[in-house]
C-alpha positions as CSV (number, residue, x, y, z in Angstrom):
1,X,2.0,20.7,-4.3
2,X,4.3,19.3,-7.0
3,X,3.3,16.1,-9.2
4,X,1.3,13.3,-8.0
5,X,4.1,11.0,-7.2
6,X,6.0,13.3,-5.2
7,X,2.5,14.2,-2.8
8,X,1.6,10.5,-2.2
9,X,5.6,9.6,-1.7
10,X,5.4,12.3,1.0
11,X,1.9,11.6,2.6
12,X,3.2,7.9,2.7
13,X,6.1,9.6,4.5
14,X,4.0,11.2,6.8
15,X,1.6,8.5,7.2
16,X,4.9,6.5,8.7
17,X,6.1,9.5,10.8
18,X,3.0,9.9,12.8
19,X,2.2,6.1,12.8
20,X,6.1,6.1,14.8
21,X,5.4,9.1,17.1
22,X,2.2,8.1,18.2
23,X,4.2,5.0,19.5
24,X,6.3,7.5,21.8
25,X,2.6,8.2,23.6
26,X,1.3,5.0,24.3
27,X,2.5,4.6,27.6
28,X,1.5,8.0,29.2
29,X,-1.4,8.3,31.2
30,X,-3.5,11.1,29.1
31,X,-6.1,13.1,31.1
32,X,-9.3,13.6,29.3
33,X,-8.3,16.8,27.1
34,X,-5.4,15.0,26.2
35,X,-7.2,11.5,25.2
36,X,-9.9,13.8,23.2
37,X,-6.6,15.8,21.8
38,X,-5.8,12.3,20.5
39,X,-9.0,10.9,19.4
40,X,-9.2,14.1,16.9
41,X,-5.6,13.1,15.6
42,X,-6.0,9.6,15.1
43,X,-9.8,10.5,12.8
44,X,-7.5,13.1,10.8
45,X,-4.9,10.4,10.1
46,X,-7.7,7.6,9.3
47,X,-8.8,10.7,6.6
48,X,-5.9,11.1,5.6
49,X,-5.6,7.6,4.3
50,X,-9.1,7.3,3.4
51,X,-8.5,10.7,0.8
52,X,-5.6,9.2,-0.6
53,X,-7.1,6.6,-1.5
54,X,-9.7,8.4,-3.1
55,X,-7.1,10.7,-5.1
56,X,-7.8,13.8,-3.2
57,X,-4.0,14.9,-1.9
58,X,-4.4,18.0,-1.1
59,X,-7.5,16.9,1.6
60,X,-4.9,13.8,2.6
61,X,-2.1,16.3,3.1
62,X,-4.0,18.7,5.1
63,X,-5.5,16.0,7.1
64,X,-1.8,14.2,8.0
65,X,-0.5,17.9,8.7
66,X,-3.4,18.5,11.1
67,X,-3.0,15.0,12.5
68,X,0.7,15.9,13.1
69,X,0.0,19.2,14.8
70,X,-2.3,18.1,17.2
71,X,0.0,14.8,18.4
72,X,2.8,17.1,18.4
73,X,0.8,19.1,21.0
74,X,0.3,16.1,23.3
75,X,4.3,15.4,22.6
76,X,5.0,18.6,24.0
77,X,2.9,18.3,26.9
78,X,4.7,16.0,27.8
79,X,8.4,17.0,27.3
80,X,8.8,14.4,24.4
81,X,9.4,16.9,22.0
């Protein structure tokens, strides 16, 4: 993954990318899929945090990647992406 500063400068990067997109969804009206779609996303990012914190980057990064993935699904759902 490269050194250690260059993994938490882009998990911090992430961590501000998905904190801004998940902006873009707060207005739509989920259905209950969707809302359990985004309940999964918003534990991987609160792991993703909680890993970094505790050293473990490669765990954060999945996390934030998985936490992406999943909001990007609801983004696409709904023709934001």
């Amino acid at each position: 993954m490269g050194d250690d500063s260059s993994t938490i400068s882009r998990i911090n990067k992430d961590i501000e990318l998905f904190t801004k997109n998940i902006k873009e969804i707060e207005s739509i009206n989920l259905n209950d899929n969707e809302n359990e779609v985004l309940l999964r996303a918003l534990s991987y990012f609160e792991d993703t945090k909680y890993y970094l914190e505790k050293g473990d980057l490669v765990t954060s990064f999945g996390c934030i990647t998985y936490a992406h993935g999943l909001l990007d699904a609801i983004r696409l759902l709904h023709n934001i992406i």
